[in-house]
C-alpha positions in Angstrom: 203.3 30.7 84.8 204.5 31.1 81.2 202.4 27.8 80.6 199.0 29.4 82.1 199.7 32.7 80.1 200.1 30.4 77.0 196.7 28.6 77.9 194.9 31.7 78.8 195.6 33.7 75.3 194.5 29.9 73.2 191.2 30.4 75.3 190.6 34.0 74.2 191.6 33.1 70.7 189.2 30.5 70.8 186.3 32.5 72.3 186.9 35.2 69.9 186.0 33.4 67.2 182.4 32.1 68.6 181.5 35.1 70.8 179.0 37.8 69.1 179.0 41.4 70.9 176.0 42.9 71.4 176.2 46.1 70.6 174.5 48.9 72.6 172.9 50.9 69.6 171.1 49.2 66.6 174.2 50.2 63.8 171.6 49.9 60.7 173.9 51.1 58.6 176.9 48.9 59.3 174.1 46.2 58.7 173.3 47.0 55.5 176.7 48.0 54.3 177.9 43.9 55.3 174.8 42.2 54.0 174.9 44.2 50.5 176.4 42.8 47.6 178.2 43.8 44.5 176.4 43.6 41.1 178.0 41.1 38.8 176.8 38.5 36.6 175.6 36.0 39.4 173.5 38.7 41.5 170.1 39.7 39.7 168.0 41.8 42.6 168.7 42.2 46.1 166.4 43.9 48.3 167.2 44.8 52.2 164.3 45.8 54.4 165.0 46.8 58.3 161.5 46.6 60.5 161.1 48.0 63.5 163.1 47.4 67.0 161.2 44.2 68.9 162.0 42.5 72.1 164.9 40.1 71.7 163.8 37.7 74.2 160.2 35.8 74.1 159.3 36.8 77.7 159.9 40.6 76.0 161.3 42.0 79.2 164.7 43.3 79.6 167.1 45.5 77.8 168.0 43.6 74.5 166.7 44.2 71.2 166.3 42.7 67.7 166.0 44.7 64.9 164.1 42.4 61.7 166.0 42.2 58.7 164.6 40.6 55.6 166.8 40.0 52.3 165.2 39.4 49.1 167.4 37.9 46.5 167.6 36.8 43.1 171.2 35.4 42.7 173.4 32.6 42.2 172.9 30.1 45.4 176.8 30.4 45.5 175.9 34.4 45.8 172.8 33.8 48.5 175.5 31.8 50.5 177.9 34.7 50.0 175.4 36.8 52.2 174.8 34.2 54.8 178.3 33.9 55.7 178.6 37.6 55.9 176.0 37.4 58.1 177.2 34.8 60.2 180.9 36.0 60.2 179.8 39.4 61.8 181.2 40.2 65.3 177.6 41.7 66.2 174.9 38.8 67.2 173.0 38.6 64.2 170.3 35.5 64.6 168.8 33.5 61.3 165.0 32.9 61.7 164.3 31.8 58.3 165.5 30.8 54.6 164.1 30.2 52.2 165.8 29.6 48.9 164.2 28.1 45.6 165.1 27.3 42.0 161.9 29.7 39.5 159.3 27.2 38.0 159.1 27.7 34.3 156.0 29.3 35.1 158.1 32.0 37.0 160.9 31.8 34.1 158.0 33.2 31.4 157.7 36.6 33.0 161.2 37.1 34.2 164.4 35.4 33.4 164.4 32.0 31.8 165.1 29.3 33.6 168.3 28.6 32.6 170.2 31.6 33.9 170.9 29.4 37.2 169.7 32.3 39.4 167.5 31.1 42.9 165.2 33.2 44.4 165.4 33.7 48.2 164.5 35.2 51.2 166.7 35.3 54.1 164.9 36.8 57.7 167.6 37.8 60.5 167.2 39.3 63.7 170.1 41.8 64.6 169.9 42.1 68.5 171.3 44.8 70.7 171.3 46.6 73.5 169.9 49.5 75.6 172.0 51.2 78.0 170.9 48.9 81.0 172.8 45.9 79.8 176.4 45.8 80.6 179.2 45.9 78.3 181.2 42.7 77.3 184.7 42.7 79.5 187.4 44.4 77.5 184.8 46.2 74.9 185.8 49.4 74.4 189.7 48.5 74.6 190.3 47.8 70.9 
Protein backbone atom coordinates (compact mmCIF):
# COMPACT_ATOMS: atom_id res chain seq x y z
CA UNK A 1 0.00 0.00 0.00
CA UNK A 2 2.81 2.31 1.12
CA UNK A 3 4.51 1.22 -2.23
CA UNK A 4 1.29 2.37 -4.49
CA UNK A 5 1.06 5.71 -2.35
CA UNK A 6 4.82 6.12 -3.11
CA UNK A 7 4.04 5.50 -6.93
CA UNK A 8 0.99 7.57 -7.09
CA UNK A 9 2.61 10.97 -5.60
CA UNK A 10 6.01 10.24 -8.37
CA UNK A 11 3.06 10.23 -11.02
CA UNK A 12 1.56 13.52 -9.88
CA UNK A 13 4.99 15.03 -9.54
CA UNK A 14 5.65 14.09 -12.83
CA UNK A 15 2.36 15.37 -14.43
CA UNK A 16 2.80 18.46 -12.66
CA UNK A 17 5.55 19.43 -14.39
CA UNK A 18 4.08 18.83 -18.10
CA UNK A 19 0.32 19.62 -17.48
CA UNK A 20 -0.85 23.40 -18.45
CA UNK A 21 -4.33 24.53 -16.65
CA UNK A 22 -6.48 26.17 -18.57
CA UNK A 23 -7.78 28.75 -16.91
CA UNK A 24 -11.49 29.79 -16.99
CA UNK A 25 -10.93 33.64 -17.53
CA UNK A 26 -8.33 35.15 -20.01
CA UNK A 27 -5.80 36.69 -16.87
CA UNK A 28 -4.33 39.47 -19.40
CA UNK A 29 -2.70 40.97 -16.86
CA UNK A 30 -0.86 38.03 -15.23
CA UNK A 31 0.28 37.55 -18.98
CA UNK A 32 1.82 40.53 -19.45
CA UNK A 33 3.24 40.86 -15.93
CA UNK A 34 5.38 37.12 -16.77
CA UNK A 35 6.28 37.88 -20.36
CA UNK A 36 7.70 41.55 -19.47
CA UNK A 37 11.15 42.06 -18.84
CA UNK A 38 13.40 44.26 -16.85
CA UNK A 39 15.43 47.02 -18.63
CA UNK A 40 19.20 46.40 -18.44
CA UNK A 41 21.90 46.67 -20.84
CA UNK A 42 20.90 43.49 -22.93
CA UNK A 43 17.05 44.58 -23.51
CA UNK A 44 16.67 47.52 -26.12
CA UNK A 45 12.51 47.66 -26.85
CA UNK A 46 10.00 45.25 -25.97
CA UNK A 47 6.59 45.65 -27.10
CA UNK A 48 3.53 43.35 -25.92
CA UNK A 49 0.34 43.48 -27.92
CA UNK A 50 -2.89 41.23 -26.73
CA UNK A 51 -5.61 40.88 -29.84
CA UNK A 52 -8.77 39.87 -29.44
CA UNK A 53 -10.27 36.42 -27.89
CA UNK A 54 -10.48 33.66 -31.06
CA UNK A 55 -11.48 30.11 -31.07
CA UNK A 56 -8.87 27.84 -29.70
CA UNK A 57 -9.64 24.94 -31.75
CA UNK A 58 -9.66 24.91 -35.77
CA UNK A 59 -13.24 23.50 -36.03
CA UNK A 60 -13.98 26.91 -33.74
CA UNK A 61 -16.66 25.22 -31.78
CA UNK A 62 -16.59 24.64 -28.09
CA UNK A 63 -15.75 26.55 -25.02
CA UNK A 64 -11.93 27.18 -25.21
CA UNK A 65 -10.33 30.25 -26.16
CA UNK A 66 -6.99 31.73 -27.33
CA UNK A 67 -6.20 35.13 -26.65
CA UNK A 68 -3.13 36.36 -29.53
CA UNK A 69 -0.23 37.66 -28.03
CA UNK A 70 2.56 39.14 -30.04
CA UNK A 71 6.02 40.30 -28.53
CA UNK A 72 8.24 42.57 -30.31
CA UNK A 73 11.82 42.61 -29.16
CA UNK A 74 15.04 44.17 -29.56
CA UNK A 75 17.33 42.26 -27.05
CA UNK A 76 20.06 40.10 -26.45
CA UNK A 77 19.05 36.44 -27.97
CA UNK A 78 20.10 35.30 -24.40
CA UNK A 79 17.28 38.01 -23.36
CA UNK A 80 14.55 36.84 -26.26
CA UNK A 81 15.17 33.22 -24.84
CA UNK A 82 14.66 34.63 -21.35
CA UNK A 83 10.93 35.42 -22.46
CA UNK A 84 10.39 32.13 -24.14
CA UNK A 85 11.08 30.17 -21.18
CA UNK A 86 8.81 32.31 -19.18
CA UNK A 87 6.50 31.58 -21.57
CA UNK A 88 6.85 27.99 -21.63
CA UNK A 89 7.37 27.65 -17.82
CA UNK A 90 3.92 29.11 -17.10
CA UNK A 91 1.33 26.81 -15.43
CA UNK A 92 -1.49 28.32 -17.84
CA UNK A 93 -1.43 26.71 -21.62
CA UNK A 94 0.30 29.25 -23.38
CA UNK A 95 0.88 27.87 -27.24
CA UNK A 96 3.96 29.26 -29.65
CA UNK A 97 2.77 29.93 -33.24
CA UNK A 98 5.68 31.68 -34.50
CA UNK A 99 9.42 33.12 -33.98
CA UNK A 100 11.02 34.83 -35.59
CA UNK A 101 14.43 36.13 -34.43
CA UNK A 102 17.14 37.91 -36.55
CA UNK A 103 20.52 39.50 -36.29
CA UNK A 104 19.86 43.88 -38.04
CA UNK A 105 21.61 44.09 -41.54
CA UNK A 106 23.95 47.04 -41.55
CA UNK A 107 21.42 48.56 -43.50
CA UNK A 108 19.14 48.31 -40.33
CA UNK A 109 22.30 49.26 -38.03
CA UNK A 110 22.50 52.97 -40.04
CA UNK A 111 19.24 54.12 -38.59
CA UNK A 112 19.27 52.52 -35.29
CA UNK A 113 21.88 50.87 -33.27
CA UNK A 114 25.07 49.69 -34.91
CA UNK A 115 25.51 46.53 -35.55
CA UNK A 116 27.76 45.63 -33.11
CA UNK A 117 25.69 46.08 -29.95
CA UNK A 118 24.80 42.22 -30.30
CA UNK A 119 21.05 42.99 -29.92
CA UNK A 120 18.51 40.63 -32.30
CA UNK A 121 15.35 41.72 -33.32
CA UNK A 122 12.33 39.44 -32.84
CA UNK A 123 8.99 38.67 -32.89
CA UNK A 124 7.51 36.05 -30.83
CA UNK A 125 3.36 35.14 -31.62
CA UNK A 126 1.64 33.05 -28.64
CA UNK A 127 -1.75 31.94 -28.21
CA UNK A 128 -2.89 32.08 -24.46
CA UNK A 129 -5.95 29.65 -24.43
CA UNK A 130 -8.75 29.48 -21.84
CA UNK A 131 -11.86 28.76 -20.86
CA UNK A 132 -15.61 29.69 -20.72
CA UNK A 133 -17.64 28.48 -17.98
CA UNK A 134 -18.80 25.31 -19.93
CA UNK A 135 -15.52 23.50 -19.75
CA UNK A 136 -14.85 21.73 -16.66
CA UNK A 137 -12.29 22.44 -14.15
CA UNK A 138 -9.01 20.35 -13.96
CA UNK A 139 -9.46 17.61 -10.79
CA UNK A 140 -8.06 19.24 -7.68
CA UNK A 141 -8.14 23.04 -9.20
CA UNK A 142 -9.28 25.09 -6.75
CA UNK A 143 -7.53 23.13 -3.73
CA UNK A 144 -4.21 24.95 -3.63
Amino acid sequence: RDRMRTGLAEARAAAARVLRMIPAAAEQAHLMRMLAVGADDGMGTQTIVAGDAVPATPSGNGALHAVPVTIDMKATFARVMEVLVRAEGDRRLVRPIRIEIERPSEEKGARGAAPSDNLVEARIELDAVYGSAGVPQQQGEGER
